[in-house]
C-alpha positions, 0 to 999 in steps of 0.5 A: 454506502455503508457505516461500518461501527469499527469503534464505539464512538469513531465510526468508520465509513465502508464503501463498497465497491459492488452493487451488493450492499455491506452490512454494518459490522461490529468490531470490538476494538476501539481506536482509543483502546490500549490494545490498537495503541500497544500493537502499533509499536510492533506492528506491521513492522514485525510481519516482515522481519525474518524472526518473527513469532510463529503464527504471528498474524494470527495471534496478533489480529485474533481482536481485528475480526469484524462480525458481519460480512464485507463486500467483495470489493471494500474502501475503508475510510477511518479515523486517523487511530485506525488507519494505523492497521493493515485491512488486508488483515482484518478477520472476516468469515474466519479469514483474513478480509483481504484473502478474497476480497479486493481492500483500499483504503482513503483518506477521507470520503471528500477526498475521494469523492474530488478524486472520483468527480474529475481523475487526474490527467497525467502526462502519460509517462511510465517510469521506473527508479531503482537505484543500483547496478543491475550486474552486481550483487545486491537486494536492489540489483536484484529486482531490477533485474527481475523486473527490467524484461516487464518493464521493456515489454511495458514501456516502461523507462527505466533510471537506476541512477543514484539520485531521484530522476528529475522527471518523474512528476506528472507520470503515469505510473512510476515505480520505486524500488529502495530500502526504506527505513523508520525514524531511530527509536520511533515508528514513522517512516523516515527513509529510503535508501540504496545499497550504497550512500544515498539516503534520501528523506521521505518528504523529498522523495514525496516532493519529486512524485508529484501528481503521479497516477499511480505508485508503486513502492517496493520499499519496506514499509512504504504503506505504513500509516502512523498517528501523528504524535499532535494531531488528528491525522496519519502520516508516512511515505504513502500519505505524504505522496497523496498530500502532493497530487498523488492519485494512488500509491500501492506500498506494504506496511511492512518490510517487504519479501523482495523475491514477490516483486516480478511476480506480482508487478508482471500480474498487476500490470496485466491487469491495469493495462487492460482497463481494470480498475486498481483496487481489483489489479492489485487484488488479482496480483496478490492472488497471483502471490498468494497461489505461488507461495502458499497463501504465505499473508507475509507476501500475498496480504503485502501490497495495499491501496491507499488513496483513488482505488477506483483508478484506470489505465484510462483516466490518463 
């Protein structure tokens, strides 16, 4: 283990995941600056946008880099400020950090090391809600039926009914697919929705995953992580998910492109059935991206690990 000087005076804590040992690089923002302050009001929401500036990842980390190598395989644990950034994105060996490395993220070292101390049992279930009609039109419609033959192969129950299934807890691995949405003119994630009339609040959502192995959200912004506005913490959908039981969720911090999900899932999921751990399944699914669209960062540095990125098929 090894301190990572992120900010002058709120140090980061970076585990590596590997017996290699991670020096402890420097970053030049701090989670006080006006720069991390400023880009979190666009940012990572403006990643996924269609109009969005060119070389916009670029432009907007080039104050990210980090000025000794990382790790093959990195958690970052950090202060609340700093959990608002991406670290898939943050710039390493000229690169971003999460192009060739395996990235997690945890809410605090305690946190993870209870989770580590005695994995939660899950009642073994495998499921899924996407809540739309697969013969119709429709972003929604579309990955679930993109998805649905990796699901039937997986064993993996499928319910596309438009309210939350009542049986979801305990699972372990769920799978949400839904429209998600920040609060009117603030940045905290709010929402998710269908393509109809059911909007549902993330607290609710949130209520009915409880103490589930493994997340998975295709949801816009799913990931993000905001400083609350009077306190010393993060919230959004990923963390409130943790707040209740959850051991794992994987969700981008920015809208995501929904033509990666078949690919990307399909990968992951061969991956973790086999025993991997999560931090490296989801590393090999967004590798998996990253070959079929270009090393495009909007697709393949999208889906990220927040909470036990340690997690296997065989913890329960």
């Amino acid at each position: 283990m090894s301190t990572v000087g992120l900010a002058p005076t709120i140090p980061a804590t970076c585990v590596p995941c590997s017996p290699s040992t991670a020096a402890g690089p420097q970053s030049a923002i701090s989670p006080g600056s006006s720069f991390v302050s400023s880009r979190t009001k666009e940012f990572p929401y403006l990643y996924g946008v269609d109009k969005k500036p060119a070389n916009i990842f670029y432009t907007s980390t080039e104050k990210l880099g980090l000025s000794t190598p990382l790790a093959d395989r990195v958690v970052f644990v950090t202060d609340s400020k700093l959990q608002q950034l991406a670290f898939n994105l943050l710039w390493v060996d000229n690169d971003f950090a999460g192009r060739n490395r395996a990235i997690a993220s945890a809410p605090s070292l305690s946190w993870l090391e209870s989770a580590r101390i005695k994995p939660m049992q899950t009642n073994g279930a495998r499921k899924a809600w996407i809540s739309a009609d697969l013969d119709e039109d429709g972003t929604l419609s579309s990955i679930g039926r993109w998805l649905q033959p990796t699901f039937e192969a997986s064993n993996i129950s499928l319910d596309t009914a438009a309210a939350i299934p009542g049986d979801l807890a305990g699972s372990q691995l769920v799978v949400i697919a839904a429209h998600g949405s920040t609060a009117d003119g603030k940045p905290f994630f709010h929402q998710v929705s269908d393509e109809g009339n059911l909007k549902i609040l993330a607290s609710d959502l949130a209520d009915s995953l409880r103490n589930v192995g493994i997340v998975v959200l295709f949801v816009c912004s799913g990931g993000r992580n905001d400083k609350h506005p009077a306190a010393n913490m993060t919230i959004g959908l990923a963390r409130q998910l943790l707040d209740r039981g959850c051991c794992t969720v994987v969700a981008s911090p920015w809208p995501l492109a929904s033509a990666i999900t078949p690919r990307w899932f399909a990968a992951f999921l061969e991956s973790w059935d086999v025993g991997d751990q999560v931090i490296d399944a989801v590393f090999k699914a967004n590798q998996n991206v990253g070959r079929a669209t270009g090393w495009e960062p909007e697709t393949f540095l999208a889906l990220q690990v927040d909470g036990d990125p340690f997690r296997r098929i065989t913890d329960g």
